[in-house]
Backbone bond lengths (Angstrom), bond angles and torsions (degrees), N, CA, C in turn:
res aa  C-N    CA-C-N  psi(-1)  N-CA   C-N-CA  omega(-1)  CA-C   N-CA-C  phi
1 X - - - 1.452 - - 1.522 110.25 -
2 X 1.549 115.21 133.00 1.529 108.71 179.08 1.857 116.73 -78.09
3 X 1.317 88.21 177.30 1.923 64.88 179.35 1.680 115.56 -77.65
4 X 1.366 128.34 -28.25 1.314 103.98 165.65 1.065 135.17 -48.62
5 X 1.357 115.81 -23.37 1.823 116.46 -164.50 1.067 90.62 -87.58
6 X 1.545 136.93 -43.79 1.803 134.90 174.71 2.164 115.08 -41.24
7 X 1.914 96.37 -51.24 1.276 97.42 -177.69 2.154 100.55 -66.72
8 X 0.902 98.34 -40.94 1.815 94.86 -173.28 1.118 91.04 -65.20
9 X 1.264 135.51 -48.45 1.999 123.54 -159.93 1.472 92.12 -49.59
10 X 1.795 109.03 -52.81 1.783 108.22 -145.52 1.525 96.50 -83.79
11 X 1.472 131.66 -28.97 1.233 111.53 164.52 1.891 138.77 -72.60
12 X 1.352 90.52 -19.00 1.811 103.71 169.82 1.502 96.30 -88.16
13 X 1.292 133.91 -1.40 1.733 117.67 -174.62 1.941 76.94 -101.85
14 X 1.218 150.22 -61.19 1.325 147.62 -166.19 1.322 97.04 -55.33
15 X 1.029 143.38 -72.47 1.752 144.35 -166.30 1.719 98.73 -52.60
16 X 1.725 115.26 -52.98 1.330 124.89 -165.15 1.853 94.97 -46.70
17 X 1.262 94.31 -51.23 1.889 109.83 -145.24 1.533 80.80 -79.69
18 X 0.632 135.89 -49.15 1.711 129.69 -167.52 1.888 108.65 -17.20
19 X 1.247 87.59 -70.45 1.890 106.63 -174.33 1.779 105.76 -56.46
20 X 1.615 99.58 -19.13 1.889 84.38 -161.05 1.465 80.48 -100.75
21 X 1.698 126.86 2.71 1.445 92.61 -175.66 1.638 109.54 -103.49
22 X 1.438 101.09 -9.06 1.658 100.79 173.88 1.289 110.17 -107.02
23 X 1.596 124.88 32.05 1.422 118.98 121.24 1.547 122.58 -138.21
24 X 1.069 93.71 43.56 1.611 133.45 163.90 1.886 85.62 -84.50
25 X 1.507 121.26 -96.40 1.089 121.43 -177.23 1.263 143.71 -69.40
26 X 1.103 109.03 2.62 1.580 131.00 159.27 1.857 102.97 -67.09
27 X 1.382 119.66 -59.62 1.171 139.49 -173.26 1.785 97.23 -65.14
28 X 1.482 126.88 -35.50 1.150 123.40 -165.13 1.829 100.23 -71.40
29 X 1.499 87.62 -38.51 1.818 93.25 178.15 1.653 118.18 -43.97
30 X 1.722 85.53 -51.90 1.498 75.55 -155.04 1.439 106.96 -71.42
31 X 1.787 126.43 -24.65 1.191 135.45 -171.56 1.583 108.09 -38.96
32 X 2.069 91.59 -56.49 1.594 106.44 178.70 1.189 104.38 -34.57
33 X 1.371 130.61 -66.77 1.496 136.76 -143.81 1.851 106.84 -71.12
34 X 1.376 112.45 -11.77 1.541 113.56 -164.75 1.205 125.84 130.05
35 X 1.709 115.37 -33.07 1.332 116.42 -155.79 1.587 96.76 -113.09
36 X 1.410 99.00 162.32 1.826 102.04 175.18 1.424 96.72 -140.47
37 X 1.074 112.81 136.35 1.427 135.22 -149.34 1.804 116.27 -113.60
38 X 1.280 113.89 72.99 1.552 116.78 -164.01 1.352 117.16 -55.66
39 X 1.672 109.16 -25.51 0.948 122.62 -170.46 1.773 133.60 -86.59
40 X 1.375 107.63 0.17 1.618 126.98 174.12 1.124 86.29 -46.70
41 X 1.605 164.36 -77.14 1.311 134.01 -142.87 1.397 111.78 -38.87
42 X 1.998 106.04 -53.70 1.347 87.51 -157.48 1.728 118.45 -95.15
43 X 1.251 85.68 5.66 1.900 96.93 159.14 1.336 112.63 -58.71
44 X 0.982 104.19 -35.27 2.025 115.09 -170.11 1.284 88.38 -73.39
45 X 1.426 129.95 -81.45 1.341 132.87 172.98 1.569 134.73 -7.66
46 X 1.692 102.07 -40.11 1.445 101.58 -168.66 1.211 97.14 -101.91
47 X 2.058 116.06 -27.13 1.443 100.39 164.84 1.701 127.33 -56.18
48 X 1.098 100.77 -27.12 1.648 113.58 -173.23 1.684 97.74 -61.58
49 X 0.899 120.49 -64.82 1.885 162.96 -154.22 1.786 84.91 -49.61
50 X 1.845 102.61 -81.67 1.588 132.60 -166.74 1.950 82.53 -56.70
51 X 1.182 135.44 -96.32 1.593 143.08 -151.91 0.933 82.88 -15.43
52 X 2.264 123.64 -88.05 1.266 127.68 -163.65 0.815 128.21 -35.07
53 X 1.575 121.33 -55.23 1.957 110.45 179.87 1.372 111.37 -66.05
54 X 1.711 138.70 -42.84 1.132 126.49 166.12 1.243 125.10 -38.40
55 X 1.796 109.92 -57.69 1.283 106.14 168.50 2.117 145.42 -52.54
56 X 1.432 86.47 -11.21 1.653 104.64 172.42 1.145 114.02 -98.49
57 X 1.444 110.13 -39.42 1.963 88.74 174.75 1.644 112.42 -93.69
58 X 1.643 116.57 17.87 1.441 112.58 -168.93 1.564 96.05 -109.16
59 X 1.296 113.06 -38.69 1.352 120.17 -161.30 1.565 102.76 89.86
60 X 1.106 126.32 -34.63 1.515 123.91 -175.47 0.958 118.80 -70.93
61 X 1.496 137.52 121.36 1.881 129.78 169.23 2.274 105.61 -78.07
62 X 1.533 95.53 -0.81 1.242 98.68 -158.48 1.646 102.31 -76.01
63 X 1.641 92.22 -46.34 1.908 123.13 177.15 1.659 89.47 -69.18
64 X 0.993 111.61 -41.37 1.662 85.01 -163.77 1.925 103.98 -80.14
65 X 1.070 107.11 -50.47 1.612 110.93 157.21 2.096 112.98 -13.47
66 X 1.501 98.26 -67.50 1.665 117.54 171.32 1.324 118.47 -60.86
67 X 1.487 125.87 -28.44 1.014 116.41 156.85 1.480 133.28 -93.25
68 X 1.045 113.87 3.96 1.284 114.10 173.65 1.353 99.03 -105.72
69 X 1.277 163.92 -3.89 1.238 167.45 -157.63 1.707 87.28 -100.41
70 X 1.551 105.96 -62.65 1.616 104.59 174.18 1.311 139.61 -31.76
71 X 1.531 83.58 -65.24 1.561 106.19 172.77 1.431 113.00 -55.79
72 X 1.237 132.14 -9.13 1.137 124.41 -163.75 1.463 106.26 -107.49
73 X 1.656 112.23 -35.47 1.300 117.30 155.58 1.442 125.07 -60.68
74 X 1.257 124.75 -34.08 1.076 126.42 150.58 1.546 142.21 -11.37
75 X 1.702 87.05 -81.03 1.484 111.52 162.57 1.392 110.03 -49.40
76 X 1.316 135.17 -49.27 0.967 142.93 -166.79 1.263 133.12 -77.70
77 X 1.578 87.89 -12.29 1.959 102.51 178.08 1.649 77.74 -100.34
78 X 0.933 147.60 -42.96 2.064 134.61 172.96 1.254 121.29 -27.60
79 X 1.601 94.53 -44.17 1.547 96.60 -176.36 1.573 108.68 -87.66
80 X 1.255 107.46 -37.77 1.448 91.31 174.96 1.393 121.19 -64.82
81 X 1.028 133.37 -31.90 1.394 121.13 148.23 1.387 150.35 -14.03
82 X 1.755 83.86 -48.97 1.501 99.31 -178.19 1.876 96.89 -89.85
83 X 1.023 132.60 2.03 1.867 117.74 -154.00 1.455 82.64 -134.22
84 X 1.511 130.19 -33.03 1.710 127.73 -147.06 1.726 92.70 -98.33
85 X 1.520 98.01 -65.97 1.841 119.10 -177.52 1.446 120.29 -58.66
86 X 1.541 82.55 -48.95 2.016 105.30 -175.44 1.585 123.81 -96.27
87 X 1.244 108.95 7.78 1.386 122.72 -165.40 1.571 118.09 33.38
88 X 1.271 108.62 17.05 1.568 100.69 175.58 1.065 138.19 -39.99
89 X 1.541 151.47 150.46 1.286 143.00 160.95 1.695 112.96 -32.92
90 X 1.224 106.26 129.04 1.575 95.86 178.67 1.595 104.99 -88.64
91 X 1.132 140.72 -7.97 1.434 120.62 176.55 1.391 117.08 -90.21
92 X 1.736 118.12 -28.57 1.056 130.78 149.19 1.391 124.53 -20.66
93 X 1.807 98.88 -84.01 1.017 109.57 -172.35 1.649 121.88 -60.72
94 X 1.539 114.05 -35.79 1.421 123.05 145.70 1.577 109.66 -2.56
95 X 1.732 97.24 -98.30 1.293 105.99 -172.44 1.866 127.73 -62.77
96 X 1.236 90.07 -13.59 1.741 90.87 161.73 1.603 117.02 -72.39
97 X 1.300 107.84 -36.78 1.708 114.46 -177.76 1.670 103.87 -81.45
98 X 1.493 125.89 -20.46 1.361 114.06 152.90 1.537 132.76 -77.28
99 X 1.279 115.60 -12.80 1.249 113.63 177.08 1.586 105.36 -99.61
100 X 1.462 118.17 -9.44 1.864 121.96 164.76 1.317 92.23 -71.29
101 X 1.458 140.30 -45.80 1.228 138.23 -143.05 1.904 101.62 -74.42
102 X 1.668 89.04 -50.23 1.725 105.01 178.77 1.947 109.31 -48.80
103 X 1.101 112.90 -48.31 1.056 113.51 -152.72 1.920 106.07 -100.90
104 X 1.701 118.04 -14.33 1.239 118.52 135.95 1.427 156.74 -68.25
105 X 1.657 74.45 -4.58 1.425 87.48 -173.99 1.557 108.48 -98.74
106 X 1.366 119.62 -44.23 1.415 127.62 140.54 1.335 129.27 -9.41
107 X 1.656 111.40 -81.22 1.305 117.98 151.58 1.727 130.08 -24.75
108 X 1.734 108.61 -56.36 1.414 96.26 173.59 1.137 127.79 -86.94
109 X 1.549 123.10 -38.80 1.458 131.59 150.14 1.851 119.48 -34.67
110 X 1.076 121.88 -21.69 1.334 114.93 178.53 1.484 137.11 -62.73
111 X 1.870 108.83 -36.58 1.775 104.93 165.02 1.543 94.82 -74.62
112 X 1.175 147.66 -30.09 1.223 121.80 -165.85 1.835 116.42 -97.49
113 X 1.492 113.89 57.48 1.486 103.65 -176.13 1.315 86.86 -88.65
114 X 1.404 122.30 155.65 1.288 108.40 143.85 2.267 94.23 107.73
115 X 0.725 75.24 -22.60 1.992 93.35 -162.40 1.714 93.73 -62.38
116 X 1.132 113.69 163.10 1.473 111.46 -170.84 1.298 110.61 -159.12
117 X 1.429 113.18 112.25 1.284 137.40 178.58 1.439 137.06 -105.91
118 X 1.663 118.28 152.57 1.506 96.27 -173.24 1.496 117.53 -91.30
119 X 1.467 119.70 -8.44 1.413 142.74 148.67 1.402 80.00 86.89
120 X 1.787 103.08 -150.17 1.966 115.73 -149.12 1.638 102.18 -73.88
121 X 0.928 150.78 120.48 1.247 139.36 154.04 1.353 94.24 -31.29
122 X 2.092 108.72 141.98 1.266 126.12 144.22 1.235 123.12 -97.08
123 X 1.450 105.11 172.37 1.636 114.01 -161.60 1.438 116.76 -141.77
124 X 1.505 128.94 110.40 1.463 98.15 177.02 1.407 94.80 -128.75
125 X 2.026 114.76 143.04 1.385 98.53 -170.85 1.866 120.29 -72.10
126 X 1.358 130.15 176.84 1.088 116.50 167.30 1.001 136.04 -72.43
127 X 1.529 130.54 -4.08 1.363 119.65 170.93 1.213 108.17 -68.58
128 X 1.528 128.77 -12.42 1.800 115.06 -135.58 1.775 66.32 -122.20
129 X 1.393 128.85 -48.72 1.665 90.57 -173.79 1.440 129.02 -96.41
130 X 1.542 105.12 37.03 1.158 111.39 127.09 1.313 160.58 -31.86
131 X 1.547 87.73 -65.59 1.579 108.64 178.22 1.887 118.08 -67.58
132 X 0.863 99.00 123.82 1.649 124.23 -173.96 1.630 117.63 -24.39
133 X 1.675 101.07 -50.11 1.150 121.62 167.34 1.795 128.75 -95.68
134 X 1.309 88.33 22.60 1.302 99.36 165.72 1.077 139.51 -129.71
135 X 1.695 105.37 -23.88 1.460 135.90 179.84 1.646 99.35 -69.80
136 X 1.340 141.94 -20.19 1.690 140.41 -174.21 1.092 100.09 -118.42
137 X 1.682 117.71 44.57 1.442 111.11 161.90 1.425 108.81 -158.47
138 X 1.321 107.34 -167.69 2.103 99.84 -178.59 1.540 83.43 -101.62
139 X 1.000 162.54 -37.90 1.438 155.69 -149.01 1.665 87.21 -42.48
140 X 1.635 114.95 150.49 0.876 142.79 -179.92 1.605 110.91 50.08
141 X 1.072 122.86 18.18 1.698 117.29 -156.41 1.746 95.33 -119.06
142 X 1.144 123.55 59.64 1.528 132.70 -164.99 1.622 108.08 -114.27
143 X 1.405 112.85 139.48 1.601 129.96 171.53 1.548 87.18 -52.58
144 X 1.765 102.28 164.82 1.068 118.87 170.91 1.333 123.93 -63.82
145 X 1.923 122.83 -36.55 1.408 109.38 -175.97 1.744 107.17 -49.70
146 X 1.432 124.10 -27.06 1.365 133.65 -141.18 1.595 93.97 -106.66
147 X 1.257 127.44 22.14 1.592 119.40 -157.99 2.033 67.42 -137.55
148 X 1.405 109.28 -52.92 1.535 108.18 -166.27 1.314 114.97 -101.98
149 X 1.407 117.45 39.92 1.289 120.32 151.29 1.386 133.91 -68.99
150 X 1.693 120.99 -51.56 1.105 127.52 161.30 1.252 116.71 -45.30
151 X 1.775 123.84 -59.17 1.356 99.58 -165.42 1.443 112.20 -85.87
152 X 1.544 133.83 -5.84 1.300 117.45 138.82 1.705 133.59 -18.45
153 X 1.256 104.05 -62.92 1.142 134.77 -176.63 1.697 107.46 -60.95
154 X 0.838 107.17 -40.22 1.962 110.34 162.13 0.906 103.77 -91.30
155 X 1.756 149.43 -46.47 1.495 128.62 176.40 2.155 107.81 -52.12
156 X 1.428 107.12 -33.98 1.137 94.87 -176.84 1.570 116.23 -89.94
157 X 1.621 119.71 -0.28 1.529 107.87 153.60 1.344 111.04 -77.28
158 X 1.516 117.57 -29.63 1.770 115.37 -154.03 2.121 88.13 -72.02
159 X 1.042 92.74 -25.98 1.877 99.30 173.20 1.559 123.49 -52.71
160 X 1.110 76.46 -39.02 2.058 88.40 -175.51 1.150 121.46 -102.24
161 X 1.614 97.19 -20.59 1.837 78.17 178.14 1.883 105.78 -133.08
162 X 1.164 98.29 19.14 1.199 101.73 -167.57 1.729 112.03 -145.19
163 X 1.603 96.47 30.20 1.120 101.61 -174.52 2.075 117.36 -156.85
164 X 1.744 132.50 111.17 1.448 105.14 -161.50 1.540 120.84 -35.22
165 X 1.350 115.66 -18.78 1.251 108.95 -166.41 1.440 103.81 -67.18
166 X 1.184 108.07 -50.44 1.767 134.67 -172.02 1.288 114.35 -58.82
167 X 1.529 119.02 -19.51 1.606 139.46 176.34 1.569 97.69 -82.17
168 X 1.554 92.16 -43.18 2.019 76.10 -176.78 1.446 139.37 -102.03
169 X 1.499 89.25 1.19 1.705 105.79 176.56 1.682 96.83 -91.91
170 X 1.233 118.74 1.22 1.478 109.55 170.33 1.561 102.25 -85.06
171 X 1.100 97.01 -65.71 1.625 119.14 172.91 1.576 112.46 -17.80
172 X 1.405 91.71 -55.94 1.574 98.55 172.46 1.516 130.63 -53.36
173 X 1.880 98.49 -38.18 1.388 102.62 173.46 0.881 120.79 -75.47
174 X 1.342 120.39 -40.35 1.804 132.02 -174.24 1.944 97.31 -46.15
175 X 1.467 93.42 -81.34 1.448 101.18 -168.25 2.158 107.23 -126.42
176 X 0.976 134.72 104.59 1.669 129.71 166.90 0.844 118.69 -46.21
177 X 1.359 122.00 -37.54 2.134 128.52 -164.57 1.917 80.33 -89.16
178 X 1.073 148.80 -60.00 1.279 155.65 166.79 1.541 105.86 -21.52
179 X 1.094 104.29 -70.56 1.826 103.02 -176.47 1.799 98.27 -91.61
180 X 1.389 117.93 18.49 1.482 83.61 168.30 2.040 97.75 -113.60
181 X 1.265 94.46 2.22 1.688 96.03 173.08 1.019 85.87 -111.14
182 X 1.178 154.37 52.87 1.750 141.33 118.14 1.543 118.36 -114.93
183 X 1.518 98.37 15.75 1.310 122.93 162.59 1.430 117.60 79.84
184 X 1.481 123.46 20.55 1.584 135.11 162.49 1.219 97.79 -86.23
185 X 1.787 108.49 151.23 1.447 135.11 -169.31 1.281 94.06 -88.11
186 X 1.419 151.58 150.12 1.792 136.82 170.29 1.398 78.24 -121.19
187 X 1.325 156.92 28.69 1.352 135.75 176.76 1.452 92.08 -109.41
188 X 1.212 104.65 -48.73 1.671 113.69 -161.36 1.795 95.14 -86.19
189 X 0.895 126.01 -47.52 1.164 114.81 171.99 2.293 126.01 -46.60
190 X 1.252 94.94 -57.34 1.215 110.06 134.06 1.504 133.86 11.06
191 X 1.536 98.42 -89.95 1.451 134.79 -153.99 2.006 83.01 -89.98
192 X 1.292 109.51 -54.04 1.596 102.67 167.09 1.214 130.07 -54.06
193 X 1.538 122.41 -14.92 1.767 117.73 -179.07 1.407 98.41 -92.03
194 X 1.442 109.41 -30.28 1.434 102.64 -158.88 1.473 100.79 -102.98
195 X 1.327 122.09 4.94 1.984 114.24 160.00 1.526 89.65 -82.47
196 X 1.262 147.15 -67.12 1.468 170.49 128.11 1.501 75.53 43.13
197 X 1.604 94.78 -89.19 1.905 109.34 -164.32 0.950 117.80 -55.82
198 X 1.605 144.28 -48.24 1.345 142.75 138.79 1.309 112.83 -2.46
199 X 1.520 122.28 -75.29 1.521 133.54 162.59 1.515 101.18 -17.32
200 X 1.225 111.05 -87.74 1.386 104.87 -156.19 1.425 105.48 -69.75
201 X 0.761 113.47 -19.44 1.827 105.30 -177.03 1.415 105.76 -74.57
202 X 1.592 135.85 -27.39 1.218 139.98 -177.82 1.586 92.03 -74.75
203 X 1.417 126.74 -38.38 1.733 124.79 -179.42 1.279 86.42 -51.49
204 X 1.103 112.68 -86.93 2.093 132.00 -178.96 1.793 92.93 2.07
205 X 1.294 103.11 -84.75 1.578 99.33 -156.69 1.526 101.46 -81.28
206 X 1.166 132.29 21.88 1.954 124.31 -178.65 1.912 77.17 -116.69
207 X 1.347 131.36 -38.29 1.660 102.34 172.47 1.205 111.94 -79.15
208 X 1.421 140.16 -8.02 1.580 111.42 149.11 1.406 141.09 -48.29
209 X 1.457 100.72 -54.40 1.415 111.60 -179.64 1.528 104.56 -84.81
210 X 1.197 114.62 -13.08 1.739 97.66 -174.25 1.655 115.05 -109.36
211 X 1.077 106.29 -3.43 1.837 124.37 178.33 1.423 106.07 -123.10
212 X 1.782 125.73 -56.54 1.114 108.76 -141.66 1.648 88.99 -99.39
213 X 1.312 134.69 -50.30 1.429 124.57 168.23 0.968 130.68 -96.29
214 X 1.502 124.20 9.55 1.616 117.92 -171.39 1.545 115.80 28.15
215 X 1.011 106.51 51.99 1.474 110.83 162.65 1.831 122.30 -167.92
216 X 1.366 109.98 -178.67 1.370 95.44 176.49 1.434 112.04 -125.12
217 X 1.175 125.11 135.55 1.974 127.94 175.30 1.361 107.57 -139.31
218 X 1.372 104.54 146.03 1.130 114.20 -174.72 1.746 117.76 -68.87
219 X 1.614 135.60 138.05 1.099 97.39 -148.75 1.283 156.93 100.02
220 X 1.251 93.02 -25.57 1.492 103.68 -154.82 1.735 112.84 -69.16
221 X 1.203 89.10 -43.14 1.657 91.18 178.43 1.589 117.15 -40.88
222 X 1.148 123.59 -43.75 1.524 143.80 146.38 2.134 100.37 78.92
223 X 1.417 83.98 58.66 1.724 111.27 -166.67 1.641 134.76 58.56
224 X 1.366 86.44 33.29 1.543 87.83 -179.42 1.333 113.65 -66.07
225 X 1.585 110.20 -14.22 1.837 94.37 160.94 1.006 146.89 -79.72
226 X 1.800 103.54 -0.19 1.409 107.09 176.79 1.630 109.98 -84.93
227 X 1.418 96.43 -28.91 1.068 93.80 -178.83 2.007 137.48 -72.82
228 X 1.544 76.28 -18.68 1.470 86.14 173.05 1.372 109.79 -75.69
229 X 1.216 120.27 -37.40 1.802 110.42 158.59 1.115 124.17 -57.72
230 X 0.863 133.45 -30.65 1.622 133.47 164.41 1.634 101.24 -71.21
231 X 0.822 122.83 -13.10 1.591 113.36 -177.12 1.682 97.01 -98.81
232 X 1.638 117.55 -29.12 1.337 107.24 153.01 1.918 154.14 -18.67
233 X 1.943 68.39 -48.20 1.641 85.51 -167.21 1.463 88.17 -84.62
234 X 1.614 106.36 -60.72 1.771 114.20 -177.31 1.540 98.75 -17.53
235 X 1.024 133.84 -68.46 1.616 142.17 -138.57 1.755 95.22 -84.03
236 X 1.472 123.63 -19.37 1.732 113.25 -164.80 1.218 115.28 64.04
237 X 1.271 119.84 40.18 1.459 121.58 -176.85 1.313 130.63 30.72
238 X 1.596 93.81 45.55 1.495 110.93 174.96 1.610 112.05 -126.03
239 X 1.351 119.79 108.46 1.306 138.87 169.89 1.510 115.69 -20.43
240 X 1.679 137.59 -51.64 0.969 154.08 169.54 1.367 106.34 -64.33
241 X 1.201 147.40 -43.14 1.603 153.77 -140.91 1.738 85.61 -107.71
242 X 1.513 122.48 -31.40 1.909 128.91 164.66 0.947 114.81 -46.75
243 X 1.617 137.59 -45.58 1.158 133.89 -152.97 1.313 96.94 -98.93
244 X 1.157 141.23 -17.31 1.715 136.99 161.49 1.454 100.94 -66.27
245 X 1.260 116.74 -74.20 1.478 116.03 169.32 1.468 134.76 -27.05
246 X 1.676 112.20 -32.79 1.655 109.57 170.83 1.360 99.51 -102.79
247 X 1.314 116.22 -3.15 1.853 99.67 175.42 1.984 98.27 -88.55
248 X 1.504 111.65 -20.20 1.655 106.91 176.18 1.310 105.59 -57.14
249 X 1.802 107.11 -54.45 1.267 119.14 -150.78 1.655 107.18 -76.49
250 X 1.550 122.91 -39.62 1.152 139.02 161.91 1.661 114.14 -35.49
251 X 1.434 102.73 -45.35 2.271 112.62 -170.75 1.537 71.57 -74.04
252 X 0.775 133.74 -81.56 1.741 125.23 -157.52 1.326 110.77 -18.08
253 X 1.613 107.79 -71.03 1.639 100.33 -178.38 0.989 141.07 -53.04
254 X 1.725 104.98 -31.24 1.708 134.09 170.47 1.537 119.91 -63.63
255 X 1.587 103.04 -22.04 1.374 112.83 -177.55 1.705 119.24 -73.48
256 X 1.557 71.36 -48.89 1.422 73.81 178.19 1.901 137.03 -94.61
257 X 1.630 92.41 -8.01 1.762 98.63 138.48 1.435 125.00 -27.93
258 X 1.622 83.05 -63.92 1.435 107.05 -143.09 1.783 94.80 -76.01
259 X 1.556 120.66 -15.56 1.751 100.78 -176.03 1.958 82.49 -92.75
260 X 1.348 118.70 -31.45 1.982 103.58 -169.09 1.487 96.57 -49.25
261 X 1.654 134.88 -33.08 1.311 125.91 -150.49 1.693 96.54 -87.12
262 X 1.321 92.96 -27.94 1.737 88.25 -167.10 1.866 106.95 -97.86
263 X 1.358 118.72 22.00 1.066 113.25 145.82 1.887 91.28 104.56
264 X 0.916 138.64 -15.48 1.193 136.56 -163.98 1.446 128.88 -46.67
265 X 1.402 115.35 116.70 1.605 123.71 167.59 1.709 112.18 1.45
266 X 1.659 79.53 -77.81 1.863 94.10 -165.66 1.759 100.48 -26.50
267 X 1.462 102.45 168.86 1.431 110.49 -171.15 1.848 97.31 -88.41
268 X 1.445 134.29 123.17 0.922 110.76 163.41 1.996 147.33 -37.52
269 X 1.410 104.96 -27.82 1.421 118.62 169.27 1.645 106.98 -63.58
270 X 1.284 114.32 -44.12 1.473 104.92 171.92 1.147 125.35 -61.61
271 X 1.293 104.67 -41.50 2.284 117.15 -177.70 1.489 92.38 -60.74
272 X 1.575 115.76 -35.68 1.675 102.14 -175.36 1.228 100.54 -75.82
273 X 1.405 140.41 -68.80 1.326 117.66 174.54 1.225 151.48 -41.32
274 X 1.421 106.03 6.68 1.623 121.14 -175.77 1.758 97.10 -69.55
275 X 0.833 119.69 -23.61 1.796 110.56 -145.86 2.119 89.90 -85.82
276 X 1.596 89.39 -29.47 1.427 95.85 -166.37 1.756 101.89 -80.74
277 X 1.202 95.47 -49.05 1.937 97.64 -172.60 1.470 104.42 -61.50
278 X 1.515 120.45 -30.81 2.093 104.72 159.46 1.560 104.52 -48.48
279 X 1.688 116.17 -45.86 1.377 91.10 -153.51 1.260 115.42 -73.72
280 X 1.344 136.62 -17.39 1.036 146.39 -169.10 1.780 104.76 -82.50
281 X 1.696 117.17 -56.26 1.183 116.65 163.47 1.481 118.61 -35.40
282 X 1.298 117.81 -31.55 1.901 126.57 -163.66 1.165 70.11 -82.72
283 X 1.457 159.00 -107.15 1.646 153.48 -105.31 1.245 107.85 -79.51
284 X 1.905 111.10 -20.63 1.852 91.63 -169.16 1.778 75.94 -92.76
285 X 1.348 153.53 -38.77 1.147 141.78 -178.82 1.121 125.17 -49.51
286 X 1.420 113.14 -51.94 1.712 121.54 -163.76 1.857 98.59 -109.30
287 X 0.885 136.31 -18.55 1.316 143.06 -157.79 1.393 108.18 -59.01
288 X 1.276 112.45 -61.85 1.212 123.66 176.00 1.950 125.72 -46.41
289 X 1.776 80.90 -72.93 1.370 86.07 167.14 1.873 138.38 -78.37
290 X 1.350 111.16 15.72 1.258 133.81 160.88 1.424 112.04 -81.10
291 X 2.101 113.28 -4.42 1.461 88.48 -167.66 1.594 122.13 -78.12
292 X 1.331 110.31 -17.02 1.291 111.39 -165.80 1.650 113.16 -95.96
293 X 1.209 97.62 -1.42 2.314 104.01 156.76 1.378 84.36 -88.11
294 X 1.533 159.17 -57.29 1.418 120.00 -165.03 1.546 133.69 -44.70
295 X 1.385 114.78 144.28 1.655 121.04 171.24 1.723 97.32 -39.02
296 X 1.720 103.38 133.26 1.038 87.76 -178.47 1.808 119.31 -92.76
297 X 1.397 97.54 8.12 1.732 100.48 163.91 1.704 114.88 -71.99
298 X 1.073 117.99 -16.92 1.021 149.61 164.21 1.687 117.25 -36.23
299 X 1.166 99.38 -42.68 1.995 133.20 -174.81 1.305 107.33 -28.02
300 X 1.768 100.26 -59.33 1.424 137.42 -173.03 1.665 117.13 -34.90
301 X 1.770 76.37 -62.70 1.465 93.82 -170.05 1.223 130.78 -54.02
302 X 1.536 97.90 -71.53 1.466 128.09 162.53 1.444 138.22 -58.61
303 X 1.569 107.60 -26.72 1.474 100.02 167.18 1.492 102.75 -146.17
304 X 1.177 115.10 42.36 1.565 120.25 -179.52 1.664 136.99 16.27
305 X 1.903 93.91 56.37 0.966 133.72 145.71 1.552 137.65 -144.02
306 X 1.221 126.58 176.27 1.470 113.20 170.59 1.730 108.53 -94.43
């Protein structure tokens, strides 16, 4: 590899990974808390969907940013409703709140195809575009969600494990009858990871359309929520062990940009499927032996036991 294609890999794997890592940890929340959430695609979706149209009739990427963060909590207090209030099936209900997500997002994204925005301002500080080999490229030159991903990503471990709240939304996952005779709520606790995760997952899909394409398509996310669950397990439901995981999963997508631009043999349909055949490789690899870091309320879900 020459060195440009290295600086483009590592800057399209940072922009790529951005979106899968803040609903990478949105999704890690709610896992903690008990629940697994099928439905993050179309959370991503309506964040993508809600940012853009805010952002066209506001002029603001800032308002549309805020509203899609909402909307995403939103969605996300729906489902808990249906799994927390309603005891619904959670994979069920999952995939019912992804196919609302598909078809709302459609709906609001639809007068604005085509619409054209200047999306997040980027930023790179001055020492760094300085440097020779940095100044003739986008490396380091990223919107703010993409500057505050990482330390997200440690505010949301220093949350869980380093914090009462973070003692009891584990608690919750491990065992509910457990933390509800040591006198934690698991409903309300709950209902807090997954407005929380919503949050970031509405970030997730408002930095696609508002950083990474300035635009809106239906779709578009094109399953980055499954994959961020699979980047779930990858990580052991640890927030820190995510951000390796969306910078892996991120070089994937960037990689294979980066050989369609430079002309490459391989068949393009395959370079697009690269991003997906890791994720699947990560579950028959790590799947197994990730089971015993899962919440163990968790049991149910995933391997139909406790």
């Amino acid at each position: 590899m020459t060195t440009p294609l290295l600086i483009g890999l590592l800057a399209g794997a940072i922009l790529s990974g951005t979106s899968l890592l803040y609903a990478t940890l949105g999704e890690t929340l709610a896992e903690r808390s008990g629940i697994v959430n099928l439905g993050l695609e179309g959370i991503l979706l309506t964040g993508a969907s809600v940012g853009f149209a805010v952002t066209v009739i506001t002029g603001s990427a800032w308002l549309g940013l805020a509203a899609a963060s909402l909307a995403g909590g939103l969605v996300n207090a729906l489902f808990g409703w249906l799994v927390v209030t309603r005891k619904a099936n959670q994979l069920a209900s999952g995939l019912a709140m992804m196919f609302f997500g598909f078809g709302a997002s459609a709906l609001i994204g639809a007068p604005y195809v085509g619409a054209v925005i200047a999306g997040l301002p980027k930023w790179r500080p001055s020492w760094l575009a300085g440097l020779p080999w940095v100044r003739s490229t986008t490396l380091f030159n990223y919107d703010l969600l993409t500057w505050l991903a990482v330390p997200v990503a440690i505010l949301v471990w220093w949350a869980l494990f380093r914090t009462r709240w973070g003692l009891g939304l584990r608690a919750v996952g491990e065992s509910p009858a457990a933390a509800f005779a040591a006198g934690r709520n698991p409903a309300a606790l709950q209902y807090q990871a997954l407005c929380i995760g919503g949050m970031l997952g509405g970030l997730a899909g408002a930095h696609l359309s508002l950083s990474l394409t300035l635009t809106w398509a239906e779709y578009m996310t094109a399953g980055r929520g499954f994959i961020a669950i699979a980047l779930v397990i990858f990580s052991k439901w640890d927030p820190l062990r995510a951000i390796a995981g969306a910078l892996l999963f991120g070089g994937a997508e960037a990689l294979q940009l980066q050989l369609q631009a430079r002309g490459s043999a391989v068949s393009p349909f395959v370079l697009e499927m690269s991003p997906y055949l890791l994720t699947l490789l990560v579950l028959l690899a790590w799947g197994g032996a990730r089971r015993l870091a899962a919440p163990a309320s968790l049991g149910r879900t995933f391997y139909g036991s406790n």
